[in-house]
VOGU-3710 file (C-alpha; in Angstrom, 3 decimals, decimal comma):
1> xxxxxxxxxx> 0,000/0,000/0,000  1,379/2,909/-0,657  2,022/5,536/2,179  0,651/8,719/0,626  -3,200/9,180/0,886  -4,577/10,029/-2,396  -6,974/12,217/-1,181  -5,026/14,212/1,311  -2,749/14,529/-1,281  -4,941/16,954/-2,710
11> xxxxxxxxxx> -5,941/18,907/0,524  -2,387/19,773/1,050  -1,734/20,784/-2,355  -4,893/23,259/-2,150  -3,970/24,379/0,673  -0,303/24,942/-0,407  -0,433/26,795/-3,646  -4,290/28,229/-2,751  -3,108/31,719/-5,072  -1,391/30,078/-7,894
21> xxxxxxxxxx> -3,539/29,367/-11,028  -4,525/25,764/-11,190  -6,579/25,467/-14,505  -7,152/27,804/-17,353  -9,770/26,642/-20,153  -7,603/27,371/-23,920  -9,688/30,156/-26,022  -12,227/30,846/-23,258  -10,825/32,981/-20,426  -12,290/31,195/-17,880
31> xxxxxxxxxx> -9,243/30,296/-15,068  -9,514/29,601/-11,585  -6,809/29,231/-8,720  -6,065/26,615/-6,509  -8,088/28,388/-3,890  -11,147/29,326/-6,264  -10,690/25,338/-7,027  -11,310/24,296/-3,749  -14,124/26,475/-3,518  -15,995/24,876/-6,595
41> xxxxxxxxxx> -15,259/21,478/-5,120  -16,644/22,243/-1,622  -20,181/24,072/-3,299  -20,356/20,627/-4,984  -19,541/18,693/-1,635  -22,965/20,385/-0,050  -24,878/19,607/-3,431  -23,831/15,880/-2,976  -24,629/15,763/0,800  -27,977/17,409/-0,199
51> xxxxxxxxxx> -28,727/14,825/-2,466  -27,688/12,111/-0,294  -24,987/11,053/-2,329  -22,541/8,944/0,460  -19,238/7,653/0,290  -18,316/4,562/-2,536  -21,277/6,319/-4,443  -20,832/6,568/-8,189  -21,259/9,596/-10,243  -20,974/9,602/-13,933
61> xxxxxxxxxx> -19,137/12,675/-15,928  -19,439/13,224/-19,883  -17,341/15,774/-21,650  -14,248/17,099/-23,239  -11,289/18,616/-21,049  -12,807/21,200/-19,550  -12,271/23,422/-16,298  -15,855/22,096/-14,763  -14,832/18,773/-16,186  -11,956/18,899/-13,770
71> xxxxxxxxxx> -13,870/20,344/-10,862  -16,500/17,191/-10,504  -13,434/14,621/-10,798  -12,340/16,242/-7,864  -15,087/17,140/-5,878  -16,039/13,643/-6,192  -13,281/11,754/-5,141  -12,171/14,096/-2,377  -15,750/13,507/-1,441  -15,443/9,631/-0,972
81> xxxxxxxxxx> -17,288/8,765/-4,448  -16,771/7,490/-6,994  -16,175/9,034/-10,439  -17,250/7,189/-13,313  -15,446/9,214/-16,390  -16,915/8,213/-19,873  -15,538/9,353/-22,702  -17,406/11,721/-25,184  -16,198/9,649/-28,171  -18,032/6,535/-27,206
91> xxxxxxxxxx> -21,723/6,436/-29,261  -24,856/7,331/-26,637  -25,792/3,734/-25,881  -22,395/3,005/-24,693  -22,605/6,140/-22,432  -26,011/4,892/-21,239  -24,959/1,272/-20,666  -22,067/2,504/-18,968  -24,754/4,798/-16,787  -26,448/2,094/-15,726
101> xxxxxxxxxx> -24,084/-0,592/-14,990  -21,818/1,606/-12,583  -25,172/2,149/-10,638  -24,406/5,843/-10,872  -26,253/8,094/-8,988  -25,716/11,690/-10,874  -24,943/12,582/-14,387  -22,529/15,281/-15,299  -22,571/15,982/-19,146  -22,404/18,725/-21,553
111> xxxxxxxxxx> -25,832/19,546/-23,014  -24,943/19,010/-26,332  -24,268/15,702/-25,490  -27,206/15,431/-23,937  -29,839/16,359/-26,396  -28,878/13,616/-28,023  -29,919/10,553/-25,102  -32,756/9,147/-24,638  -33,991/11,288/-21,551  -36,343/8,427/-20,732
121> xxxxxxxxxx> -34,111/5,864/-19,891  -32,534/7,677/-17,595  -33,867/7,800/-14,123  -31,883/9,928/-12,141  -30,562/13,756/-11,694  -28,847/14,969/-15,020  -26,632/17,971/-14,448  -25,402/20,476/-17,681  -21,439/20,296/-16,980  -20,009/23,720/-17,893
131> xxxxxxxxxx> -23,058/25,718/-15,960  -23,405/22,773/-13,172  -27,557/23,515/-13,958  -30,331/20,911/-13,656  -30,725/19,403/-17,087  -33,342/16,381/-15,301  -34,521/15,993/-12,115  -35,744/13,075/-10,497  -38,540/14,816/-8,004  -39,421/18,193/-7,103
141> xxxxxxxxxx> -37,130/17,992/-3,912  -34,067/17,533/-5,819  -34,935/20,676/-8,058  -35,882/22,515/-4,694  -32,400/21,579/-2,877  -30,561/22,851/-6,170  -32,237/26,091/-6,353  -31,478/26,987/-2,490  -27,937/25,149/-2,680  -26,141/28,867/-3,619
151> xxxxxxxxxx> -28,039/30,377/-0,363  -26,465/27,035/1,742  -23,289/28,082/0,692  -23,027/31,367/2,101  -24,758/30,022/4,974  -22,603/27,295/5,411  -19,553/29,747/4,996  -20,705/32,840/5,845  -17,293/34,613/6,141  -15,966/32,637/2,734
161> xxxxxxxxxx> -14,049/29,798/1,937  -10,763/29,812/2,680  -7,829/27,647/3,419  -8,579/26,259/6,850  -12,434/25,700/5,663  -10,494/22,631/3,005  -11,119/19,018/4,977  -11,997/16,216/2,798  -13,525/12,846/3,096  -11,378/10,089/5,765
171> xxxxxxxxxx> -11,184/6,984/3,308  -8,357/4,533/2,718  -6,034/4,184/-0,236  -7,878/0,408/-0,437  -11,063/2,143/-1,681  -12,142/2,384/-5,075  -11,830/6,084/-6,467  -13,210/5,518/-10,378  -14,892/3,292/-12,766  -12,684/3,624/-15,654
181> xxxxxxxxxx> -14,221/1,375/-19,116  -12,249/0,551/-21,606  -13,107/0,712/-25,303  -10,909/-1,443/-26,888  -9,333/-3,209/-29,685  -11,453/-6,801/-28,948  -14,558/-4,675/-28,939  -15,939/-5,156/-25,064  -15,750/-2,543/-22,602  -15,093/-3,323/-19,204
191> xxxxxxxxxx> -15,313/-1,182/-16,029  -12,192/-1,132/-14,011  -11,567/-0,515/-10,613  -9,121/1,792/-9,834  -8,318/2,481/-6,494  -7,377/5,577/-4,797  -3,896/3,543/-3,883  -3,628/2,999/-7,952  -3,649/6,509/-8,362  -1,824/7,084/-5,660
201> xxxxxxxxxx> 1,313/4,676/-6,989  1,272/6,444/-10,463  1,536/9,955/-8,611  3,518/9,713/-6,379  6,153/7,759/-8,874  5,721/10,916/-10,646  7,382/12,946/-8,329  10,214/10,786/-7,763  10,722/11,509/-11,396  10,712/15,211/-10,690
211> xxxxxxxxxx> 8,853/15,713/-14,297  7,026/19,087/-13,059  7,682/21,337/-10,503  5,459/23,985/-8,831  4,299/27,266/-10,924  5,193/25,623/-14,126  2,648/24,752/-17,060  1,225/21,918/-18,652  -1,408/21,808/-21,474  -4,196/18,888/-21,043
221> xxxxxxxxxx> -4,631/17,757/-24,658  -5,310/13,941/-24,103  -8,627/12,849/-23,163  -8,411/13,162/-19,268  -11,547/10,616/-19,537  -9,016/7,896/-20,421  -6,622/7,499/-17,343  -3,168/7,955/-19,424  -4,233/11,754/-19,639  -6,165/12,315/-16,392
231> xxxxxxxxxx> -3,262/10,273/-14,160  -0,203/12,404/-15,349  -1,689/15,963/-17,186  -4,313/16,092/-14,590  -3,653/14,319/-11,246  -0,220/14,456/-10,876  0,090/18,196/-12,285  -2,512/19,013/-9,572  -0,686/17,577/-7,205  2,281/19,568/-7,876
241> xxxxxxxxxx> 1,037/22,914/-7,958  0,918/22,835/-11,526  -0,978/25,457/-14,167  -3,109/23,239/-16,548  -4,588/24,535/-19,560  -6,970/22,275/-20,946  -7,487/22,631/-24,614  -11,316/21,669/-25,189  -11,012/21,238/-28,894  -10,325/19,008/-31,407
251> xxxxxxxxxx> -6,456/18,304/-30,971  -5,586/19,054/-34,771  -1,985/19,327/-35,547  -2,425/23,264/-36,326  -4,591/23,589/-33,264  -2,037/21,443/-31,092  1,037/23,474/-32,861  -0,833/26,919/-32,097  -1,532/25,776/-28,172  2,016/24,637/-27,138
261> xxxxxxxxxx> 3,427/27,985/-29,008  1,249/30,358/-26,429  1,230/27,937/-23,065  4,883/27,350/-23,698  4,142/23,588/-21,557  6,998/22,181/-19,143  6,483/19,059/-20,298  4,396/16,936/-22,835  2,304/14,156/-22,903  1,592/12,514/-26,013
271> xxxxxxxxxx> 0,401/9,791/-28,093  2,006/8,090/-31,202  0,139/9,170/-33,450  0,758/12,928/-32,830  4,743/12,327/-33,530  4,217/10,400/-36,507  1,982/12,978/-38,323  4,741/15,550/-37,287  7,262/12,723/-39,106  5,125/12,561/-42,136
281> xxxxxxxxxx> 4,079/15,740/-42,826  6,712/18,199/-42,018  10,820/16,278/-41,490  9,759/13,575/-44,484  9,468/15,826/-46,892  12,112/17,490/-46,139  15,096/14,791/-45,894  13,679/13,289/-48,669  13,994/15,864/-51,458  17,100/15,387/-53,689
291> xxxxxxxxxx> 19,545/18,184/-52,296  18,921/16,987/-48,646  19,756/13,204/-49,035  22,989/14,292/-50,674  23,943/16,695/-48,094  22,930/14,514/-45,096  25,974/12,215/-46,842  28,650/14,694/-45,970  29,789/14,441/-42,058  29,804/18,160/-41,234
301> xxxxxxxxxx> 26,631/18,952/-42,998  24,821/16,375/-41,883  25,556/17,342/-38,152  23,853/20,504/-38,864  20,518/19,583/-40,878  19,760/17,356/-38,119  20,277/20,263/-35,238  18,263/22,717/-37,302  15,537/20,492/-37,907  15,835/19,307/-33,484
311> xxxxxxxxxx> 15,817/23,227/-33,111  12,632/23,857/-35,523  10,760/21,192/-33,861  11,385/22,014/-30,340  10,063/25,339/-31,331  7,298/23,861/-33,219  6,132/22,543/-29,725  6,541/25,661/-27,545  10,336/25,754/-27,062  10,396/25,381/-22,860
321> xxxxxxxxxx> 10,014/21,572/-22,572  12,253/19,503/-20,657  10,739/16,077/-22,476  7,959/14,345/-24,184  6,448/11,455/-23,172  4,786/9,322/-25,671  2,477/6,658/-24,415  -1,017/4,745/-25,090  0,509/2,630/-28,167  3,217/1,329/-30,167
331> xxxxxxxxxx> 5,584/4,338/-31,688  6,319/3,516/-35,189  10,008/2,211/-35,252  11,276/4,688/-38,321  9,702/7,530/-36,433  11,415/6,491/-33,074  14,652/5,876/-35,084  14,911/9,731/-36,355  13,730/11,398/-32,896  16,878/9,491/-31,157
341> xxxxxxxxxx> 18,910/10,301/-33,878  18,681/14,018/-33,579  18,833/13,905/-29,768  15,085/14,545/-29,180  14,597/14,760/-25,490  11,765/12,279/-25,925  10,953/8,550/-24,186  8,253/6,407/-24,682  6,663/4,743/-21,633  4,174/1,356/-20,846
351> xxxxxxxxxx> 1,251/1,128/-19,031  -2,647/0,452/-19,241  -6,299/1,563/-18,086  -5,892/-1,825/-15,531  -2,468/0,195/-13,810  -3,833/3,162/-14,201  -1,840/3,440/-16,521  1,986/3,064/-15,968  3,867/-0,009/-15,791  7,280/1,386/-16,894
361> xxxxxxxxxx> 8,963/4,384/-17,826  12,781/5,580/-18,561  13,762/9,043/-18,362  14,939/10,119/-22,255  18,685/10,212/-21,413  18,084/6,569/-20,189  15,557/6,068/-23,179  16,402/2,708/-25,024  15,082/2,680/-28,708  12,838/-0,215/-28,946
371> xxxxxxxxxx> 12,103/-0,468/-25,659  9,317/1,133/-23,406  10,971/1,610/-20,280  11,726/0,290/-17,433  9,525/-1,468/-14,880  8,574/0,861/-12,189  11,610/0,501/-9,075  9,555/-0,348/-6,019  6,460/0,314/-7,282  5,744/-2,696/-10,036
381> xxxxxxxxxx> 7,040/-5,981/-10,957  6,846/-7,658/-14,122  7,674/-11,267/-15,747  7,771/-12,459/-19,481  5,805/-15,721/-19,572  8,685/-17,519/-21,641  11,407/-20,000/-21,422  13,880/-17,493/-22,069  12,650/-13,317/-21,323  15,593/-11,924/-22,439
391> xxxxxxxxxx> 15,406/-13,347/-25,827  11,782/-15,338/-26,499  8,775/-13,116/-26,586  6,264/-14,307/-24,245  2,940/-12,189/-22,278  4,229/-9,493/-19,872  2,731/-10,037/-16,687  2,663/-7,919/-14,080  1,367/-6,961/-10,194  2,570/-4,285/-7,702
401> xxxxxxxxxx> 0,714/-0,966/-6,465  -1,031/0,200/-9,568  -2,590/-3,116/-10,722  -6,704/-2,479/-10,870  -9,017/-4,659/-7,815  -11,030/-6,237/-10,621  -13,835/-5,635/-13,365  -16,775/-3,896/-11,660  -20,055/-6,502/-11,417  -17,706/-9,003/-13,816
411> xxxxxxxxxx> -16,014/-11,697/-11,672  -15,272/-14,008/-14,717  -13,058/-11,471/-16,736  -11,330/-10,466/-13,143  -10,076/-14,514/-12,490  -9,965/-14,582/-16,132  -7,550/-11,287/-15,999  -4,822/-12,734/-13,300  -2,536/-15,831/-13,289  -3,421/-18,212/-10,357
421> xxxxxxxxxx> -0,404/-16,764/-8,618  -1,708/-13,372/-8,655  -0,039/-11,721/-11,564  -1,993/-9,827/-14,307  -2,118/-10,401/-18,037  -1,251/-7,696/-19,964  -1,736/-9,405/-23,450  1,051/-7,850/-24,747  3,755/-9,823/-26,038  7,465/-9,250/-25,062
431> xxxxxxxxxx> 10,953/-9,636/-23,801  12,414/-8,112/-20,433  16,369/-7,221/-20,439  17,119/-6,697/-17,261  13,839/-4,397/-15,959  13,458/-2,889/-19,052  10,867/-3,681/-21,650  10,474/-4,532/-25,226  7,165/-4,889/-26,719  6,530/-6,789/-29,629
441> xxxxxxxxxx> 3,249/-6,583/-30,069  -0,806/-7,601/-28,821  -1,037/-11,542/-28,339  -4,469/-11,303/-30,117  -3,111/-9,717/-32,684  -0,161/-12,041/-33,480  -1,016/-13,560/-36,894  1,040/-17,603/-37,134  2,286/-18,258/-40,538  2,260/-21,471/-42,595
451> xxxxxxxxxx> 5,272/-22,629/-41,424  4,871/-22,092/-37,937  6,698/-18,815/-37,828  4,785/-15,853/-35,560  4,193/-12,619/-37,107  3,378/-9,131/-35,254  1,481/-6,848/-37,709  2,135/-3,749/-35,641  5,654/-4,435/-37,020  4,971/-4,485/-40,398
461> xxxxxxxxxx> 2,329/-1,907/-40,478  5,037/0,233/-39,106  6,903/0,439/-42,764  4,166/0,691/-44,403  2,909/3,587/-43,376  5,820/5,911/-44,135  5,551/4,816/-47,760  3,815/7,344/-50,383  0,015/7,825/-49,990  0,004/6,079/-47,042
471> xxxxxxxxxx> -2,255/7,148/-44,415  -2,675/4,124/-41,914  -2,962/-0,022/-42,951  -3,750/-3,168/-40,870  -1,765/-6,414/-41,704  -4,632/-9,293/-41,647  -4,043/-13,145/-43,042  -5,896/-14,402/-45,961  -5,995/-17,780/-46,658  -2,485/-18,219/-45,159
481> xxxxxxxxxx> -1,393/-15,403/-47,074  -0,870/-11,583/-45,347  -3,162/-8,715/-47,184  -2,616/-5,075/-46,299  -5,915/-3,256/-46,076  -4,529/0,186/-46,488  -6,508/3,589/-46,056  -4,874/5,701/-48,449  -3,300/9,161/-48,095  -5,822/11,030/-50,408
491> xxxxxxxxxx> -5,088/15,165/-49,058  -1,476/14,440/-49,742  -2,785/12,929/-53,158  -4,765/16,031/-53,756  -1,889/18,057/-52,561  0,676/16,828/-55,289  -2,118/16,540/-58,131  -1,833/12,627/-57,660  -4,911/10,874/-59,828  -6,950/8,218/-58,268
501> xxxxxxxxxx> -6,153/6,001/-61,088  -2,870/5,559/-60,424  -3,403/4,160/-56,658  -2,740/0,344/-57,623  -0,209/1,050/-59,511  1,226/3,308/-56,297  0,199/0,256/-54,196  1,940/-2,332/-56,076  4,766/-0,029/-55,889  5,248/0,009/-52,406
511> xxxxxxxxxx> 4,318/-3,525/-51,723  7,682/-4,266/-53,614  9,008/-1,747/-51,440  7,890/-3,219/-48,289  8,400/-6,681/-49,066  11,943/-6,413/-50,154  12,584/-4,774/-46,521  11,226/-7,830/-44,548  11,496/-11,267/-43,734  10,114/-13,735/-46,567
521> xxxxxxxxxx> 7,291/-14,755/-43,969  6,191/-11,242/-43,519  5,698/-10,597/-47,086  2,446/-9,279/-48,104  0,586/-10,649/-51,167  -1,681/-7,789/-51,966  -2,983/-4,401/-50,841  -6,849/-4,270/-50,327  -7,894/0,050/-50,706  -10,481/1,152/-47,967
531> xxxxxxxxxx> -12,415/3,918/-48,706  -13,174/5,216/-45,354  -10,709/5,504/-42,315  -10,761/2,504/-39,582  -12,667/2,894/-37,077  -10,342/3,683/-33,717  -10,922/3,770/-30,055  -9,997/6,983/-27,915  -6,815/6,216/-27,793  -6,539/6,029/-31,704
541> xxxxxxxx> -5,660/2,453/-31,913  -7,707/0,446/-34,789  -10,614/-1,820/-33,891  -9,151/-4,289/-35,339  -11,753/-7,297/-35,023  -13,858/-5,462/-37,607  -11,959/-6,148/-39,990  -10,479/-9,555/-39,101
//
């Protein structure tokens, strides 16, 4: 267990840095400290009393980053509760499924949202997120108690909040503190348990790490409804007197570029995907004209493209970060390649929703290209289910302080989640060298050739999509032979006046490509064009089973 209550965590860090700014919502103005925080939370705390909300009571919240978003996370958890986070990508019966199987007692959600659930179904007080308004009541008493809960408020704390006035609920680091369900690449979501001590381990690691210190900025771009986000932009940046700005729209690489060039962040969370469109789209085109690959030949010249394209991209990304952290998938191993090469202060990290989320982690001067870290020192263990772990991929397996208490109402998928001696399956497939990792890729995605040999399509999918026209591809087996079902680049198409009629000839172009830079097992015997893009979860890793 570890030592640090989650919860007081918190009411010392209000308490601490009550004047300096806490969150600031991008493009609306709206900004509140970590005493005007506190405040929020504790007009909240008298709502839930009012409506008899208790402790180990689950409320449900709906919505994009946003400052109120933020607020009820707290001002649940520091209230006992438990928050139920769903994110605002999943389709309206998932969010009402996921409703009604966490037994949730309140709704936060945005109204837009909102307009479009069926109202009926749902039995129980609906609150509008950003204006904390009654969207539904359940009975006039509930609508009575919210229209008198600003004049409880000043009676409650008639000569205002302040420091000494922040006391929040006694509970244990054993409890559960959210509901966390998964949307994943299998296609079932689950609702895991994560308890205040899982949080706890992940936050506390962080400061070991020394990743943020107090005053400095961070901006919230990552769904903080999927625990990579909300345990390290949002938790742990809280925790250390942190300024979060929360960006609230879509995170488009112009909107994302134009964000990190005004907050300026500290540091930078990430997913894959974000680095590889940067790849792509702006240092591909580049090293690969003509002139370029001919002067990155010569020693001294070579030296100096790279710094001046390391010294455009750090300002590309706000210029006053100390690293990036890239997490929530697989980063494609040409991309990684290049980053290390210029001296990128970048690392990639492991973890999932079940360890809420991290598992293991290198600083980048440790970083190891191709690996993911390593295991967490005295917080997590892990073990490669193999003969040999150094050098025959087998599941990583796992336990320690940030491993989930179990699927929520779903005994069968908990046993069915853990070894008989306690450890949990990751289903990821890898090799351990010492403590640190090396993924290879999902077990359930591992295709088995012909001849016995075992094939990781995350691998090869990895070429193919820095090759022309390429926008993203899944590797799938055909009648014992691989097929590429490939989404093609069609803006970059457009860009360079590229017909549609020449896409199979483009395809069978890099196919050859591909397949001459691969083992004869992994060679692919055609590329299938989809029209549309696959469909993703949150984190922006393909369903896959669809199209299986």
């Amino acid at each position: 267990m570890i030592e640090q209550n989650f919860i007081k965590l918190y009411e010392e860090s209000f308490k601490k840095h009550w004047d300096l700014p806490a969150l600031t919502d991008y493009k609306e103005g709206n900004s509140y400290t970590y005493g005007q925080l506190a405040q929020e939370i504790a007009r909240l705390h008298l709502l839930f009393s009012e409506l008899g909300i208790e402790k180990g009571d689950k409320i449900s919240l709906i919505g994009k980053n946003h400052s109120s978003w933020s607020i009820v996370f707290m001002a649940t958890v520091t209230f006992g509760a438990v928050i139920v986070p769903i994110l605002h990508e999943f389709n309206e019966e998932s969010m009402e499924y996921i409703i009604d199987h966490s037994d949730s007692k309140l709704v936060f959600i945005n109204d837009a949202i909102w307009k479009s659930f069926n109202k009926d179904k749902l039995m129980i007080p609906i609150f509008e997120l950003s204006s904390f308004s009654l969207l539904k009541s359940d009975g006039e008493s509930t609508t009575e108690k919210v229209a008198k809960l600003e004049d409880l408020f000043y009676r409650t704390y008639p000569n205002g909040f302040s420091r000494k006035d922040i006391c929040y609920a006694e509970a244990g680091n054993e409890e559960v503190a959210c509901l966390n369900y998964t949307s994943g690449t299998t296609g079932f979501s689950k609702g895991v348990m994560i308890t205040a001590n899982n949080f706890a381990g992940n936050v506390t690691y962080a400061h070991t790490l020394e990743l943020l210190f107090t005053g400095e900025r961070i901006l919230a771009f990552l769904p903080m409804a999927h625990v990579y986000g909300c345990a390290f932009d949002f938790l742990y940046a809280l925790s250390a007197g942190v300024h979060i700005t929360l960006l609230g729209i879509s995170p488009t690489p112009q909107n994302l570029i134009m964000a990190l060039g005004e907050v300026k962040p500290h540091l930078i969370i990430t997913v894959p995907l974000v680095f590889e469109k940067i790849y792509k789209k702006r240092i591909l085109p580049v090293i690969e004209k003509p002139i370029i690959k001919i002067l990155l030949k010569i020693p001294g010249i070579h030296t100096l493209i790279l710094k001046t394209i390391k010294k455009s991209l750090t300002k590309t990304l706000g210029g006053n970060f100390r690293e990036v952290i890239i997490g929530g998938a697989a980063l494609n191993t040409e991309v990684e390649a290049f980053f290390h090469k210029i001296k990128f202060p970048f690392t990639v990290g492991y973890g999932m929703t079940e360890c809420a989320p991290l598992i293991s982690y290198d600083h980048h001067y440790d970083f190891v290209p191709g690996s993911c870290g390593s295991v967490l020192d005295k917080i997590m263990e892990a073990r490669i289910d193999s003969p040999d772990p150094a050098t025959v991929p087998g599941e990583i397996q796992v336990r320690g302080e940030n491993v989930m208490k179990g699927y929520y109402k779903n005994p069968e998928a908990t046993v069915a989640a853990f070894t008989t001696d306690g450890w949990l399956k990751t289903g990821d497939q890898g090799v351990m060298k010492g403590k640190r990792l090396f993924i290879k890729g999902r077990i359930k995605t591992m295709l088995l050739s012909p001849n016995g040999q075992n094939i990781y399509p995350e691998e090869i999918e990895s070429r193919l999509n820095n090759l022309p026209y390429i926008a993203e591809s899944v590797i799938v087996m055909r009648n014992t032979k691989l097929v590429a079902l490939v989404y093609p680049d069609f803006p970059a198409m457009k860009e360079n006046n590229i017909p549609e009629e020449k896409l199979n000839e483009i395809m069978q172009e890099n196919r050859e490509i591909l397949n001459r830079s691969v083992a004869q097992y992994e060679k692919i015997g055609a590329i299938e064009i989809m029209e549309t893009e696959f469909e993703k979860t949150p984190k922006k890793t393909v369903k896959r089973f669809l199209y299986e």
